[in-house]
C-alpha positions as CSV (number, residue, x, y, z in Angstrom):
1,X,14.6,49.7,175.6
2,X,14.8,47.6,172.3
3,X,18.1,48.2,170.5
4,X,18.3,48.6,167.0
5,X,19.9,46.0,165.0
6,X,23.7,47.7,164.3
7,X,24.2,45.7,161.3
8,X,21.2,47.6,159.2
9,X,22.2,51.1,160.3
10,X,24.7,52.7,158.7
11,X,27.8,53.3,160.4
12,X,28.2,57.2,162.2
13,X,32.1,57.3,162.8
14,X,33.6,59.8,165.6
15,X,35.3,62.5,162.9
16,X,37.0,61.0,159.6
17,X,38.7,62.4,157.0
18,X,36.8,64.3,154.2
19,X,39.4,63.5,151.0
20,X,36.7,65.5,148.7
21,X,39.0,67.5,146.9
22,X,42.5,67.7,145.1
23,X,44.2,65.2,147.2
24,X,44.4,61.9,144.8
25,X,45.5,64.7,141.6
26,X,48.4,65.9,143.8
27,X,49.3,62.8,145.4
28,X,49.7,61.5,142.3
29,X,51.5,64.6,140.8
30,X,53.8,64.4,143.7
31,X,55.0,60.7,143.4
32,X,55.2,61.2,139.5
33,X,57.3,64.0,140.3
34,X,59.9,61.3,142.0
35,X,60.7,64.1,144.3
36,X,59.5,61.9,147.5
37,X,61.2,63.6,150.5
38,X,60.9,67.0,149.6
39,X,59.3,68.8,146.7
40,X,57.1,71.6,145.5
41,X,54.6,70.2,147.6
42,X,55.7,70.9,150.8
43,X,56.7,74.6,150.1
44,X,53.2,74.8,148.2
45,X,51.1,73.9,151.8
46,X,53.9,76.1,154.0
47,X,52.9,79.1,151.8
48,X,49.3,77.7,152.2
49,X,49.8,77.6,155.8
50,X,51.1,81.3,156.3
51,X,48.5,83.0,154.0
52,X,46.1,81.4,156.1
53,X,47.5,82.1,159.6
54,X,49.4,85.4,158.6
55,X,52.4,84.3,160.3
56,X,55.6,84.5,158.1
57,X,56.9,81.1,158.8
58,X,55.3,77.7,158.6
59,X,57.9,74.7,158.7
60,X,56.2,71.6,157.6
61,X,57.5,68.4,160.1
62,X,56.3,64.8,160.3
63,X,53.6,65.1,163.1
64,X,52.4,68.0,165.7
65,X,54.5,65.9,168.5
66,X,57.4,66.6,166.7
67,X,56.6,69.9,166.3
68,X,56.4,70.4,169.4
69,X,59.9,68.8,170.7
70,X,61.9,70.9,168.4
71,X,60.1,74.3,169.5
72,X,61.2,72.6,173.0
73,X,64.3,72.5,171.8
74,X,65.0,75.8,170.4
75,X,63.2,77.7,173.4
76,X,66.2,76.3,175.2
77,X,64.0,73.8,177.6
78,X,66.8,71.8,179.5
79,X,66.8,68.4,181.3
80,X,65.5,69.5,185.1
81,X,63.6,72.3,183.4
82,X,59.6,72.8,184.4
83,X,57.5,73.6,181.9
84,X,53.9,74.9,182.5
85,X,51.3,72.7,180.8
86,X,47.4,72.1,181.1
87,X,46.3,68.7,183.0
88,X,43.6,68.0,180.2
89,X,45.4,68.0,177.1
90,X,46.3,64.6,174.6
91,X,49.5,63.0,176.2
92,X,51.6,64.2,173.9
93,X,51.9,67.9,174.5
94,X,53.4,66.5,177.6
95,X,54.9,63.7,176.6
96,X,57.0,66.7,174.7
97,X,58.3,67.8,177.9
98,X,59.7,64.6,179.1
99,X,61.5,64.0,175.8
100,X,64.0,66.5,176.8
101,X,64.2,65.3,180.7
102,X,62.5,68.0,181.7
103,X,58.9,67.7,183.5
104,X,55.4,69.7,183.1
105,X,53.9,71.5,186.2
106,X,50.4,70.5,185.1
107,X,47.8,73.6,185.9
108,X,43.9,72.9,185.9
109,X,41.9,74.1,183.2
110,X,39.0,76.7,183.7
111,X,35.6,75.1,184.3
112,X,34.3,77.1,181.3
113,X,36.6,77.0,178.5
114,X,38.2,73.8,179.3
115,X,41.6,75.6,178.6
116,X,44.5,77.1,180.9
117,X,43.2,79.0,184.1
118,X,45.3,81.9,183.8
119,X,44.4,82.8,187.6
120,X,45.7,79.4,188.6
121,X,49.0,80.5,186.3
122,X,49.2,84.1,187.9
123,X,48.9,82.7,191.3
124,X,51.4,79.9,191.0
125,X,53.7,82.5,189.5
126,X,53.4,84.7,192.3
127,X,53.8,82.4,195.3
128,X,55.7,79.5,193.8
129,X,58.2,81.1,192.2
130,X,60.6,84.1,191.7
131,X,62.7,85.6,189.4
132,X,66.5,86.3,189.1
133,X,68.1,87.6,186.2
134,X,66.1,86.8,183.4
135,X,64.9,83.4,184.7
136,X,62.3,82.3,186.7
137,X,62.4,79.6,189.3
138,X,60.3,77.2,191.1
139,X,60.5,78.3,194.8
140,X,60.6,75.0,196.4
141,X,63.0,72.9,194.2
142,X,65.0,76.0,192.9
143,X,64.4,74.6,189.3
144,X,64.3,76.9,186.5
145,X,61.0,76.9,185.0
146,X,61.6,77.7,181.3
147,X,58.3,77.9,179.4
148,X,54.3,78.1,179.4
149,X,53.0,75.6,176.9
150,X,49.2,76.5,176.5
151,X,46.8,74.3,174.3
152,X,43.9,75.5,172.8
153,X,41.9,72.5,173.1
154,X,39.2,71.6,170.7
155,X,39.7,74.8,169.0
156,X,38.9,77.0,171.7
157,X,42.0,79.0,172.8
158,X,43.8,80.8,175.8
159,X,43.1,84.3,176.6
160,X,46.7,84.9,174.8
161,X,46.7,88.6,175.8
162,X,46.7,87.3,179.8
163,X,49.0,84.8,179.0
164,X,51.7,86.7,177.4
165,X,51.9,89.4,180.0
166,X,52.2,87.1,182.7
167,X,55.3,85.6,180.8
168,X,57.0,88.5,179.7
169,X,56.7,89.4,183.8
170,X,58.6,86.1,184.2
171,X,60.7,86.2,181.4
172,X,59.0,82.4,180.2
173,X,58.7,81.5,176.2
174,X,55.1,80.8,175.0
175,X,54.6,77.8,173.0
176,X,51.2,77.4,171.7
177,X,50.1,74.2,171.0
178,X,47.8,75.1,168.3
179,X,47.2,71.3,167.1
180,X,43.2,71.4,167.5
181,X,42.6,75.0,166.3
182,X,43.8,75.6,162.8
183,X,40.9,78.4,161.7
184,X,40.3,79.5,164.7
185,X,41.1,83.4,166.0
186,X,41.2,85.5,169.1
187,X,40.9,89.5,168.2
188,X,41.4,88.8,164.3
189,X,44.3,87.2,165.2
190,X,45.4,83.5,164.1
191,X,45.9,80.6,166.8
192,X,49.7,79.5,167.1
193,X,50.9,82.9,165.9
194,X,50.6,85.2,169.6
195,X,53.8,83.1,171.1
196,X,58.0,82.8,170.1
197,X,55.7,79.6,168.0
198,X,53.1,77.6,167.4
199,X,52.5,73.9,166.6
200,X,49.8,72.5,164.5
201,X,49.0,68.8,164.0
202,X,47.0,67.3,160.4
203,X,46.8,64.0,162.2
204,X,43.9,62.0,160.3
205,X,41.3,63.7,162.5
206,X,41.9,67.0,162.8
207,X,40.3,69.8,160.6
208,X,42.6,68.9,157.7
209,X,45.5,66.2,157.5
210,X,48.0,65.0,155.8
211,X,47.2,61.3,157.1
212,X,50.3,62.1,159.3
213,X,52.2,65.7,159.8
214,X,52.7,69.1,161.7
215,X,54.1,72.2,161.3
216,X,55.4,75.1,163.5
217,X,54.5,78.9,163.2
218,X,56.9,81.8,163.7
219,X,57.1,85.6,163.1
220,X,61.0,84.8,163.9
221,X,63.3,83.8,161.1
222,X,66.5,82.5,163.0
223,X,63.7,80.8,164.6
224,X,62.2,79.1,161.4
225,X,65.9,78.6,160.2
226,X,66.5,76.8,163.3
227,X,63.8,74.9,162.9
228,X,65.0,73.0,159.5
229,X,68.1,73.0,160.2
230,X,67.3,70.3,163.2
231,X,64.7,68.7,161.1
232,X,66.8,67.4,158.6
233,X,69.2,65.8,160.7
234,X,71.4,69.4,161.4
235,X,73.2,68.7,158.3
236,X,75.6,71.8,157.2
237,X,75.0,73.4,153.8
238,X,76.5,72.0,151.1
239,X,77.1,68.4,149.7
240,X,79.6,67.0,152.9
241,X,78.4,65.3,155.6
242,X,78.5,67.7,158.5
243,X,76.5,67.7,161.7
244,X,77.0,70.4,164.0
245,X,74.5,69.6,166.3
246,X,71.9,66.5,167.5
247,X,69.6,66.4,164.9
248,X,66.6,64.4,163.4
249,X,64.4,63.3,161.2
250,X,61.3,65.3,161.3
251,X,60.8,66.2,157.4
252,X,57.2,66.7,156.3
253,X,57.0,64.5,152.7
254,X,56.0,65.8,149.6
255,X,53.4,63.5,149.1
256,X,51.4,64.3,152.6
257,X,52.4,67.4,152.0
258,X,50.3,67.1,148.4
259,X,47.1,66.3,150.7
260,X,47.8,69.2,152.8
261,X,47.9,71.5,150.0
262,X,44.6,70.1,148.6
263,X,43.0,70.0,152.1
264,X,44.0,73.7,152.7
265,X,41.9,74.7,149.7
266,X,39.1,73.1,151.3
267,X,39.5,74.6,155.2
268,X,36.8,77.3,155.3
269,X,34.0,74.7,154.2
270,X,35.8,72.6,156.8
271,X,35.2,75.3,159.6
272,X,31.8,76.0,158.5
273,X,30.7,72.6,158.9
274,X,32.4,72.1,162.1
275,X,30.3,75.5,163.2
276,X,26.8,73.7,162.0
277,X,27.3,70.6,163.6
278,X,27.9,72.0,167.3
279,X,24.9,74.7,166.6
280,X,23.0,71.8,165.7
281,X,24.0,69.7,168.8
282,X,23.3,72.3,171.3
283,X,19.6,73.2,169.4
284,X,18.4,69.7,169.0
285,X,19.7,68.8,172.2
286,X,18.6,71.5,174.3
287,X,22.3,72.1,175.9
288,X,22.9,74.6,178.6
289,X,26.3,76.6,179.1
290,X,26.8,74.0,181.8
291,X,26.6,71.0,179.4
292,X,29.3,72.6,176.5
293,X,32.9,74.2,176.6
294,X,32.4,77.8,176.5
295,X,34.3,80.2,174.4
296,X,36.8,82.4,175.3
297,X,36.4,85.7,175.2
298,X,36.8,87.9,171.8
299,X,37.8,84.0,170.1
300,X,36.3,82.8,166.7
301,X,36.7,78.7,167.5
302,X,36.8,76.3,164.6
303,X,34.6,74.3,167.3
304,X,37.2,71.0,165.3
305,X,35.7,69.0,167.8
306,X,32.4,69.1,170.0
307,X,31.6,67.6,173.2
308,X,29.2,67.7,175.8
309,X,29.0,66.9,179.5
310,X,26.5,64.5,180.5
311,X,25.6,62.6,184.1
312,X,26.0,59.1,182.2
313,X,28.8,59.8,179.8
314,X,30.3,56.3,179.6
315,X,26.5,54.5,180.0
316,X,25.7,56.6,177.4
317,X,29.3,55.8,174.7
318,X,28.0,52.5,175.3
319,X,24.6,52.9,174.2
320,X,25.6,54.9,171.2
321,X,27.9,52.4,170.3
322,X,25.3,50.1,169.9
323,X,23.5,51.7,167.5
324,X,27.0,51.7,165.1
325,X,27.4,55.6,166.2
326,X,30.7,56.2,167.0
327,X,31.7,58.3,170.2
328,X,34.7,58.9,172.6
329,X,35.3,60.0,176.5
330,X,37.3,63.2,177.3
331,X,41.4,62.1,177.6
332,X,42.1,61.0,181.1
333,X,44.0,64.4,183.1
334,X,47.6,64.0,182.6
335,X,48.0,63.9,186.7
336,X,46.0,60.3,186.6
337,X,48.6,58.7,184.2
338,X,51.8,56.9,185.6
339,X,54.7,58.8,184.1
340,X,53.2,62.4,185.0
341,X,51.5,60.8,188.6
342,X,54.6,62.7,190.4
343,X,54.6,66.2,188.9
344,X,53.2,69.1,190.5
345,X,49.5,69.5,190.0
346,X,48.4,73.2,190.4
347,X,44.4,73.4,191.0
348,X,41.5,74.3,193.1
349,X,38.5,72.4,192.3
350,X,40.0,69.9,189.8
351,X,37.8,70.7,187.0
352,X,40.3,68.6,184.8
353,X,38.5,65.3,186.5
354,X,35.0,66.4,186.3
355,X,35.0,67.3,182.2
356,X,37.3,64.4,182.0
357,X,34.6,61.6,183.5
358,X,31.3,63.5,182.1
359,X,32.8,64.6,179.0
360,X,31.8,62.5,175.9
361,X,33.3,63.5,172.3
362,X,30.1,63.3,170.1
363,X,30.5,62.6,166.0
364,X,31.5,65.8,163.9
365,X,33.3,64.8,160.5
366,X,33.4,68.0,158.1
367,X,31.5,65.5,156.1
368,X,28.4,64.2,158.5
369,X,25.0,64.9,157.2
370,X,22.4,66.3,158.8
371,X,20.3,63.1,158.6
372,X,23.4,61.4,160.9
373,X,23.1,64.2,163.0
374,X,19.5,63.8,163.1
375,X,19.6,60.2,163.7
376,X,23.0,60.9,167.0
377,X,20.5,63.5,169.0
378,X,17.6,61.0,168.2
379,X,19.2,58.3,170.1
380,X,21.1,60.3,172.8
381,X,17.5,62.1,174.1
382,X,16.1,58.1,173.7
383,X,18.7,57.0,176.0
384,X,18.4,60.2,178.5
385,X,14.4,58.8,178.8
386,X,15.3,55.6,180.0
């Protein structure tokens, strides 16, 4: 097949940022402000943040990996700790884990939603482990297995109402790594906000960002307080230099925080155009329930990024690529990289692998057109007739 010349088509890129709004005004507001570290900014998105999610506490911090090692942290994950993590997630949510010398027993995701298998959870639980006192512990290696850290990947999320009964049974904390689903729900109910916290990411691709930035969610205030207290260094009230505890440097700025606060005002056109471009995908494309991640029951997914499953996937990233239309593969499973290659893998029918090689991320900025849209489903039925 004869392949378009890239350099007269106009570039298609994977999912950039849409800076449509209020961002350059308060940016600019913020550094004329001189208040650079912290300012009215960052309070302005954390109120943002909790009208949005209904969750009392929002505590801006520098990036959604952060986030997630302090929750770590104050769930009381220790070094020879397991914590209970999905095989196909990004690296960091388990990168997390190994910050604090503790290790993730990686579970398989469900061949439909692409998220936690809660059976896989239930049945681990039951004949890997037991509980004494108000701990729970890995049969086999009699290490204390401290947390379930579920990620609702590409916006779809967890059956949370499963999840949480199975760790109340085994007296685990829930730690929801929310960094792909800000706007998405599950019975009214916001992402990040069903567990002891939540993290969320506004790394330059997700719905909104803050170029670089997270934040954690929490009903519980000594949590919250706990939270930015280690965040700025576990510096003591008051103008002396006192450090109680390890602390570090995990401050969301005011001037990425003035994005955020712009890019919040802009999230439900955000979500709606993340809904249009998967319906269009799977239209125009003639997907089948095979071909897509399917949504969890009773959830409302911000769909932040769409992919589809297809024989060729890597033939095809490839092809596309060729045509200047930017497109990704599926993250490798965590099991497959070298640090994690020794952890305990919990699966059946490794369903991790198979989205992982088939899986190809297709382009979805909040900002596409439909004519780009148009012009990616054009060349990806082109390439399935050859």
């Amino acid at each position: 097949m004869e392949i378009s010349n890239p350099q007269t088509i106009a570039n298609i890129p994977l999912c950039e940022p849409n800076l449509a709004g209020n961002e350059s005004k308060y940016i600019t507001e913020a550094i004329a402000s001189n208040w650079l570290s912290g300012g009215r900014f960052v309070n302005s998105f954390e109120e943002q943040l909790c009208e949005f999610t209904k969750v009392k506490y929002a505590v801006g911090v520098s990036s959604g990996t952060t986030a997630l090692h302090i929750s770590l942290i104050i769930a009381g994950v220790e070094e020879n700790d397991l914590v209970l993590v999905p095989n196909l997630t990004f690296v960091a949510t388990a990168n997390a884990v190994k910050y604090l010398k503790a290790d993730p027993v990686l579970i398989d995701v469900d061949r439909n939603s692409w998220v936690l298998d809660i059976n896989l959870i239930r049945e681990f639980l039951e004949t890997q482990s037991f509980v004494e006192g108000d701990s729970c512990f890995h049969k086999y290696t009699k290490r204390r297995i401290k947390a379930i850290l579920p990620v609702h990947l590409l916006g779809n999320m967890c059956d949370m109402g499963e999840l949480l009964t199975l760790a109340e049974q085994y007296h685990l904390v829930v730690i929801e790594d929310a960094a792909c689903s800000l706007g998405s729900f599950q019975n009214g109910k916001h992402s990040g906000t069903f567990g002891l916290m939540g993290t969320l990411s506004f790394n330059s691709n997700k719905i909104i960002t803050t170029g670089g930035g997270g934040a954690i969610l929490t009903n519980n205030e000594d949590v919250a307080k706990r939270a930015r207290f280690l965040i700025t260094q576990a510096k003591s009230p008051g103008i002396e230099y006192l450090h109680t505890d390890v602390g570090y440097n995990y401050r969301l700025v005011n001037p990425l925080a003035a994005i955020g606060a712009a890019q919040m005002e802009q999230l439900n056109h955000f979500i709606l155009s993340k809904k249009k471009s998967k319906e269009f995908y799977c239209e125009s494309l003639n997907l089948t329930s095979e071909q897509i991640q399917n949504v969890t029951i009773n959830t409302d997914s911000n769909f932040w990024h769409f992919v589809m499953l297809h024989e060729r996937s890597r033939e095809l990233i490839k092809y596309l690529s060729q045509q200047n239309i930017e497109t990704r593969p599926v993250w490798l499973p965590i099991n497959e990289l070298p640090v994690f290659k020794n952890d305990i893998y919990i699966h059946t029918h490794n369903c991790s692998k198979q989205i992982s090689d088939l899986g190809i991320m297709l382009p979805c900025s909040t900002s596409i057109t439909e004519m780009d849209l148009n012009r990616v489903c054009s060349f990806i039925t082109k390439f399935n007739q050859i």
